[in-house]
C-alpha positions in Angstrom: 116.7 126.1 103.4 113.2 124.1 103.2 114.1 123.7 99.4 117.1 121.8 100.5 115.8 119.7 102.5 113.0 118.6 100.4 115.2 117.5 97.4 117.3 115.8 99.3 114.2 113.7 100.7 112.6 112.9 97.7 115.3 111.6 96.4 115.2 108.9 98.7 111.4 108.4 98.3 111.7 108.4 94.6 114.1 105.3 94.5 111.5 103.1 96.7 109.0 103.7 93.9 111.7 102.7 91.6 110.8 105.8 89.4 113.5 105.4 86.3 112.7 108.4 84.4 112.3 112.2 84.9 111.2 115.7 83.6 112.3 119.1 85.2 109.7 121.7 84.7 111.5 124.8 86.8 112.5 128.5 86.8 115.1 130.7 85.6 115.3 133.6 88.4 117.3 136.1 89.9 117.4 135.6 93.8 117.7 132.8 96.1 115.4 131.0 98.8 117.5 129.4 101.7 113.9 127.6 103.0 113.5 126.6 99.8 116.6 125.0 99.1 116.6 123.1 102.4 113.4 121.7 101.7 114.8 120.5 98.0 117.5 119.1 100.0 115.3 116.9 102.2 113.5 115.5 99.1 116.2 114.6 97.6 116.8 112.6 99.8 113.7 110.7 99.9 113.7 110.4 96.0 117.3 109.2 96.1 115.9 105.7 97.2 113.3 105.2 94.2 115.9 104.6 91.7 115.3 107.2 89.6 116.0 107.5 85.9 114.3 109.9 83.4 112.4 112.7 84.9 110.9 115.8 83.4 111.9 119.1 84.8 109.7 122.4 84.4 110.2 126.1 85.6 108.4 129.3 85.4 110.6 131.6 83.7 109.9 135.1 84.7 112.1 137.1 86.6 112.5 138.1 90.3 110.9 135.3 91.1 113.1 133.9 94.1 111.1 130.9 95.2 111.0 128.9 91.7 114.7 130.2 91.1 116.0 128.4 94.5 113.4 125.6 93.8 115.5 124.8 90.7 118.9 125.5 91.6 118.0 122.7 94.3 117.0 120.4 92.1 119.9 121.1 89.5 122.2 120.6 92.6 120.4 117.9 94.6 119.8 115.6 91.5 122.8 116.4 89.5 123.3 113.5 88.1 119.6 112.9 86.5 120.0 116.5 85.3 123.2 115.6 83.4 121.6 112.1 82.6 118.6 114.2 80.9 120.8 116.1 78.9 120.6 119.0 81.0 117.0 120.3 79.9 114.6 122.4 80.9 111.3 123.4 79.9 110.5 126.5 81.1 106.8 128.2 81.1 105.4 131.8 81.8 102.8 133.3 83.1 99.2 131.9 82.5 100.2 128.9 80.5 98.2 127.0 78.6 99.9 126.1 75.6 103.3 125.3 77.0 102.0 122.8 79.4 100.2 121.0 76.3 103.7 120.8 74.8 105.4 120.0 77.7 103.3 117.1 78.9 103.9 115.9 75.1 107.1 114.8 75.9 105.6 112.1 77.8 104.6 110.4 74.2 108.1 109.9 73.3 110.1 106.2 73.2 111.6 107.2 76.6 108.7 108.9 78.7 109.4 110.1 82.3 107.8 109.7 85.4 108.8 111.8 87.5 108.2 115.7 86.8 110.6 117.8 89.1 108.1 121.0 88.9 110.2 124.2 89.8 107.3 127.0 89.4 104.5 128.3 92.0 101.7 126.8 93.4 99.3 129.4 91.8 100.0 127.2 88.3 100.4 123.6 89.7 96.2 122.9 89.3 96.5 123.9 85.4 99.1 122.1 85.1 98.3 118.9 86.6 94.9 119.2 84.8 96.9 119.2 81.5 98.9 115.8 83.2 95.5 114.3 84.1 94.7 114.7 80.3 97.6 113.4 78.6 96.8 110.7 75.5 99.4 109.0 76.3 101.9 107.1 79.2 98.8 105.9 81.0 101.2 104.6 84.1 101.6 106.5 87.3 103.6 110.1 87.0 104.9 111.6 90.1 105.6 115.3 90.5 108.1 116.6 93.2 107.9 120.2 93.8 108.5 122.9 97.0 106.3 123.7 100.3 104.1 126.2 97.6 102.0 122.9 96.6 100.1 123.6 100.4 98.1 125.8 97.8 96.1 122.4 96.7 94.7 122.2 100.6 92.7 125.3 100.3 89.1 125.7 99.0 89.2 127.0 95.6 87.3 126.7 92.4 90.7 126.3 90.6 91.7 123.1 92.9 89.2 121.3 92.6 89.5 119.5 89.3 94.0 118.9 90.3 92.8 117.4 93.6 90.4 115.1 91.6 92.8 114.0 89.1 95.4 113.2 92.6 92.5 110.8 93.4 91.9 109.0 90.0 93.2 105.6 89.2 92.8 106.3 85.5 96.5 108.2 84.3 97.1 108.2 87.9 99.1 111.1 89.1 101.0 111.7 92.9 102.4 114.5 94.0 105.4 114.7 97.0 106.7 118.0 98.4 108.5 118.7 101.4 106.3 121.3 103.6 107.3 124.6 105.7 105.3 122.9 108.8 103.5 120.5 108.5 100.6 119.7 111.6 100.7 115.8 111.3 104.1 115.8 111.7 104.3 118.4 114.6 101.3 116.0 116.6 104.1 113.0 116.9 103.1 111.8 113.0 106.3 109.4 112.0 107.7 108.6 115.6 108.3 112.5 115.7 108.2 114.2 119.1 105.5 116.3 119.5 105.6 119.9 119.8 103.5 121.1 122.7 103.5 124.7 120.9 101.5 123.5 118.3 98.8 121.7 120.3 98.1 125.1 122.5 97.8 126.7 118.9 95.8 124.5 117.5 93.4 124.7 120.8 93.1 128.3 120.5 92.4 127.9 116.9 89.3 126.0 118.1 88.5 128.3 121.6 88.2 131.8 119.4 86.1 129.9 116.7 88.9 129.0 114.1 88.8 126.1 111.5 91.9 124.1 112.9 91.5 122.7 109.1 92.8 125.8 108.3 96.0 125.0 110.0 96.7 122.3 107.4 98.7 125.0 105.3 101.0 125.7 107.5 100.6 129.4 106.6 98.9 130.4 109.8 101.5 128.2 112.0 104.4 130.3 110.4 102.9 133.5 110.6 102.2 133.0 114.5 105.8 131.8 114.7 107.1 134.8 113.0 105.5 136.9 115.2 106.6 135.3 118.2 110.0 135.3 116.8 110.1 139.1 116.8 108.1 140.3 119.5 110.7 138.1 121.5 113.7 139.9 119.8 111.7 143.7 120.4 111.2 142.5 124.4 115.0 141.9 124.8 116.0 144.8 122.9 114.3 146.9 125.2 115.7 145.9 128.4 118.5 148.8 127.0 116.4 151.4 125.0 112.8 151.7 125.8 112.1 152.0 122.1 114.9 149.8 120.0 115.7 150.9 116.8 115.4 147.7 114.1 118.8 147.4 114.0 119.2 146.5 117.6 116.0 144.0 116.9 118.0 142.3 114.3 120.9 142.1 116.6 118.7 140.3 119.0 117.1 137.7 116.2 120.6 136.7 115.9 121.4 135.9 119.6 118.2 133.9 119.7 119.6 129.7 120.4 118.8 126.8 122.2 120.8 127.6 124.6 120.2 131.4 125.4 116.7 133.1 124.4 115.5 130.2 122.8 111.9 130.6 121.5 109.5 127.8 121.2 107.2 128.3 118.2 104.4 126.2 117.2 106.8 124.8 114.5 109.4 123.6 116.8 112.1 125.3 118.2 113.7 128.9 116.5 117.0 129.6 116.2 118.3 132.1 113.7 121.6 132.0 112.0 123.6 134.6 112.6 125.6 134.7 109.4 123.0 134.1 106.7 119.8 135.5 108.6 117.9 132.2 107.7 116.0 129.9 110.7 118.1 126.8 111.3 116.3 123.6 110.6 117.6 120.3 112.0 114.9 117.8 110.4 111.9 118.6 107.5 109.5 115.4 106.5 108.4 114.7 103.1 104.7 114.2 102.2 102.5 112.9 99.8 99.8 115.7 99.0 96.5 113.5 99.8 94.0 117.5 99.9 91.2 115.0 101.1 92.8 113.8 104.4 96.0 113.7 106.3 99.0 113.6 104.1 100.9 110.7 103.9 104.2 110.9 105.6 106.9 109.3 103.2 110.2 110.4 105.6 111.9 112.8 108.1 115.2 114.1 107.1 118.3 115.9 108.6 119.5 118.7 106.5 123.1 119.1 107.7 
């Protein structure tokens, strides 16, 4: 469902940046993400307003991988008519690439180069591969990759990152990266006019009072896993007012009845409601960001999903 969102964004982001030309650079799984396909959604909708018209689209292609096959169904769907405008082509990589991504950033010396790269694969092989961008001999203008919430990976402190954050910072073959996040801190303080959730700021103080980085907040990892707890410690509490020890089916019963209006639970994310029918947290809004691993990210938009 964040996947949704997300394309849907950046699709209105991308046409304010007047990007023109694309590359998809995705996945070719069995599965499906409903986060993930929200969160394409959103982006979409940013990139919709930066008059796109060539981009470059990659994927990992290795199985039972459901992220970076929901990731590119999403951008198939929510930028349809680039996709058919590209010719309808992927470029698809494996694990530990090295020489696909030399080919594959290529394409950028052709008559027609794109700048935008939809980037369907995980997080793990986004430093690599923007390395490879940062390196490319030619198309020395600004290229702007669009990819899912697994680009958080860039925030934390590892050896691998350090050289993709770099290269997100040079003005030489600069390179930008937008993604639409599973929670995002700046947003949930009030960034964008956005109402602050008071959830988050008790979380964030408790961080701080048991001797937690709050820096490490900046994921959104830690925020989600608190809220899932929450979630279901709230469904075991009510299923116990009938059975002192609720079977997990009678837990799942209860996820479902949790609503706004009856049993609501208020997470450091916002508020959590669970649809009943597909199992999947409904989400009314999900910003877009610019990945800036050095500070605060910079907001581009927040987007309805429905």
């Amino acid at each position: 469902m964040a996947m949704v969102a997300a394309a849907r964004a950046s699709g209105s982001v991308l046409q304010d940046l007047q990007i023109r030309r694309w590359l998809l650079v995705g996945s070719q799984i069995d599965g499906s993400s409903h986060a993930r396909w929200t969160a394409a959604a959103s982006t979409a909708r940013e990139l919709s307003r930066r008059r796109l018209d060539h981009r470059l689209v990659v994927t990992y292609n290795e199985e039972n991988d459901r992220y970076a096959e929901a990731l590119f169904d999403a951008f198939k769907t929510h930028f349809a008519d680039y996709w058919k405008r590209s010719g309808s082509v992927n470029n698809p990589f494996g694990k530990d690439p090295g020489i696909e991504f030399d080919i594959i950033v290529g394409s950028l010396c052709s008559a027609n180069p794109p700048d935008t790269i939809l980037y369907g694969g995980r997080g793990k092989d986004l430093p690599t591969f923007i390395q490879y961008l940062s390196h490319r001999k030619c198309h020395p203008e600004r290229v702007t990759i669009v990819t899912g919430s697994d680009a958080v990976r860039l925030l934390t402190d590892s050896p691998e990152n350090k050289q993709a954050v770099a290269a997100l910072y040079t003005k030489e073959k600069p390179i930008s990266l937008i993604y639409s996040p599973l929670a995002e801190p700046a947003v949930l303080r009030g960034g964008a006019s956005q109402s602050t959730v008071a959830q988050y700021g008790r979380l964030e103080q408790t961080f701080r009072d048991i001797g937690f980085d709050p820096a490490h907040l900046r994921t959104g990892w830690a925020i989600m896993s608190h809220d899932a707890l929450l979630t279901c410690a709230r469904a075991v509490r009510l299923a116990a007012l009938s059975v002192p020890i609720p079977p997990p089916r009678k837990v799942r019963d209860h996820l479902y009845l949790l609503s706004p209006l009856v049993n609501s639970v208020q997470g450091a994310s916002g508020g959590i409601e669970i649809d009943p029918e597909t199992g999947n947290r409904r989400v009314e809004r999900m910003p877009v960001l610019r990945l800036l691993p050095r500070g605060e990210p910079d907001i581009l938009g927040v987007y309805p999903v429905r």
